[in-house]
VMD Tcl script that draws the C-alpha trace (Angstrom):
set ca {
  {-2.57 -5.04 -23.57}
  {-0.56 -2.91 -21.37}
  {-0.84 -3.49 -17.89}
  {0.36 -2.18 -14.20}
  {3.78 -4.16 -13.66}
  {5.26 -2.37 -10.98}
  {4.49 -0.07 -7.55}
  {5.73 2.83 -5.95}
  {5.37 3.52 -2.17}
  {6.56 7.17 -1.31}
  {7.30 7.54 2.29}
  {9.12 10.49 4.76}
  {9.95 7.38 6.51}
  {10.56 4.05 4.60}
  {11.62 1.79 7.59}
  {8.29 2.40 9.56}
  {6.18 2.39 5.94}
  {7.77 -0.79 5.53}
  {6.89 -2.02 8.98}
  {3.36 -0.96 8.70}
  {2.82 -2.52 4.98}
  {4.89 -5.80 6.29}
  {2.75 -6.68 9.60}
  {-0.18 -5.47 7.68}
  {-0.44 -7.64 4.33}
  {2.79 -9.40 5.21}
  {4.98 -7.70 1.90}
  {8.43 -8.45 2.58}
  {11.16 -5.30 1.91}
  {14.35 -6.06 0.71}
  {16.92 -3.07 0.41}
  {18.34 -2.85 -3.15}
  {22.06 -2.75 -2.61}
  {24.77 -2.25 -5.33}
  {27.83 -4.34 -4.48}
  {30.77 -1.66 -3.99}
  {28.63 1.57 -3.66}
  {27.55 3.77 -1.65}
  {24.13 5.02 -1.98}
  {22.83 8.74 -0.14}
  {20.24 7.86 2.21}
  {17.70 10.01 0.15}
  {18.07 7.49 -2.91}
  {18.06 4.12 -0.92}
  {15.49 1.61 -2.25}
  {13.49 -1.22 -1.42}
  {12.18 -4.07 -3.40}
  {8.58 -4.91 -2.42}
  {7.20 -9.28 -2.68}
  {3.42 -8.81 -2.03}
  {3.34 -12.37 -2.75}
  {4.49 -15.63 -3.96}
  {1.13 -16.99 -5.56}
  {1.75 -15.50 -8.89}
  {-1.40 -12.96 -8.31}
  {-0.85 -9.27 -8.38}
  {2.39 -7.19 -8.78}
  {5.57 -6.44 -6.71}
  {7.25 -2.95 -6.48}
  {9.36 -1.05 -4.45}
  {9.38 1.64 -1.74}
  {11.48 4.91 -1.52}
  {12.19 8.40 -0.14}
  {9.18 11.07 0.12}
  {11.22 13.71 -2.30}
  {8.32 16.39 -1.57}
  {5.46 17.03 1.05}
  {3.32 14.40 2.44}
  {-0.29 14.79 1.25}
  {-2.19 16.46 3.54}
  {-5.20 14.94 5.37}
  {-8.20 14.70 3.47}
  {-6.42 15.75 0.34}
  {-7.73 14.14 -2.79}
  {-6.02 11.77 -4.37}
  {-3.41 12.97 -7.13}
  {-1.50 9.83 -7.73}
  {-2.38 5.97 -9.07}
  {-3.85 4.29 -5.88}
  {-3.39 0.67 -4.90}
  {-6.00 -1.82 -4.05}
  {-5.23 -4.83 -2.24}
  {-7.38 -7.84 -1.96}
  {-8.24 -9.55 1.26}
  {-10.14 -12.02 2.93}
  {-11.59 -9.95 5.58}
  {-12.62 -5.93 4.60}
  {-14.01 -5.56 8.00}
  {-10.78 -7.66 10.08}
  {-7.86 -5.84 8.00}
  {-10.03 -2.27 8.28}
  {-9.36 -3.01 12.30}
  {-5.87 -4.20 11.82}
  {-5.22 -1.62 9.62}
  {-6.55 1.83 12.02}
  {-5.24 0.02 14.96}
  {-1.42 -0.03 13.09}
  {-1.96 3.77 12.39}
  {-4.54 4.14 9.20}
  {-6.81 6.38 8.79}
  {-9.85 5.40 7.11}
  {-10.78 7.99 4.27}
  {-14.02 6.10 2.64}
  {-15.46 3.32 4.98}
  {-16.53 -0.37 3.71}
  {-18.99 0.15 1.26}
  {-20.09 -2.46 -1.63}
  {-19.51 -2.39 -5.49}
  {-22.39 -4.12 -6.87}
  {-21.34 -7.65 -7.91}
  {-18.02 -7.26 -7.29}
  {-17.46 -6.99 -3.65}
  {-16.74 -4.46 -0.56}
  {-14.35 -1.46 -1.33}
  {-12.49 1.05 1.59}
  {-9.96 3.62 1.11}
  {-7.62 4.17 4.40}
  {-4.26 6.32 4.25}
  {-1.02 4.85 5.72}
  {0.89 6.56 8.53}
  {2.41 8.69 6.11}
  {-0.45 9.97 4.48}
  {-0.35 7.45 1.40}
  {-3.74 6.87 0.09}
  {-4.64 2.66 -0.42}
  {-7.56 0.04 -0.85}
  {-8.71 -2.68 0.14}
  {-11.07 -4.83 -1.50}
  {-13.37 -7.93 -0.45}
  {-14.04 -10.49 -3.00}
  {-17.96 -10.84 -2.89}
  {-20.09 -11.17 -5.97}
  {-23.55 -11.02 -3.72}
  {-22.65 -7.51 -2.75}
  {-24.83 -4.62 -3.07}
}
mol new
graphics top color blue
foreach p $ca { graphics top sphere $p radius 0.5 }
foreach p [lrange $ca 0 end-1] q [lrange $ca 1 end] { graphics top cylinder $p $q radius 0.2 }
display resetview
């Protein structure tokens, strides 16, 4: 089976994205560098750990190379969910480091609780509850 391996965060600013994604989840960014070259700030790249647990998938964050979506644009790209422990705590955490929410908390039958927020930048993301006795 073929299977998502790899992310792509697009930001105008990737030193504040990565702030915002780090204090948030707690991803740690690690600039790719190539020994002995230089590399133009608009094709700099960071490597993205969203974990050490073995769960999920790791990817990497670069330079916006067109517009930001606009607000309340739908959204035209793959979108991210993260899981968490606490919809309703990260939700806070989340507006309070700059989100936006876009589709508040609501529950996928058997599953758990689901909310879309956009990043600072205008990035699109979820976050999802593990709760079987939702509905």
């Amino acid at each position: 089976m073929n299977r998502v391996v790899h992310f792509e965060i697009h930001s105008s600013d990737p030193e504040k994205a990565a702030r915002f994604y780090g204090e948030l989840f707690g991803w740690e960014f690690t600039e790719w560098v190539i020994p002995g070259v230089q590399v133009r700030n608009e094709y700099r790249y960071w490597m993205v750990k969203t974990g050490g647990d073995g769960c999920g998938i790791d990817g990497g964050l670069v330079f916006r190379r067109g517009p930001a979506p606009t607000p309340g644009q739908d959204a035209n790209s793959f979108v991210c969910t993260i899981d968490v422990a606490s919809l309703d705590g990260m939700v806070a955490r989340a507006t309070a480091a700059g989100a936006i929410v876009t589709a508040p908390k609501m529950p996928i039958r058997g599953v758990g609780w689901l909310a879309y927020l956009t990043d600072p930048d205008g990035n699109t993301f979820g976050m999802m509850q593990e709760d079987p006795e939702a509905h």
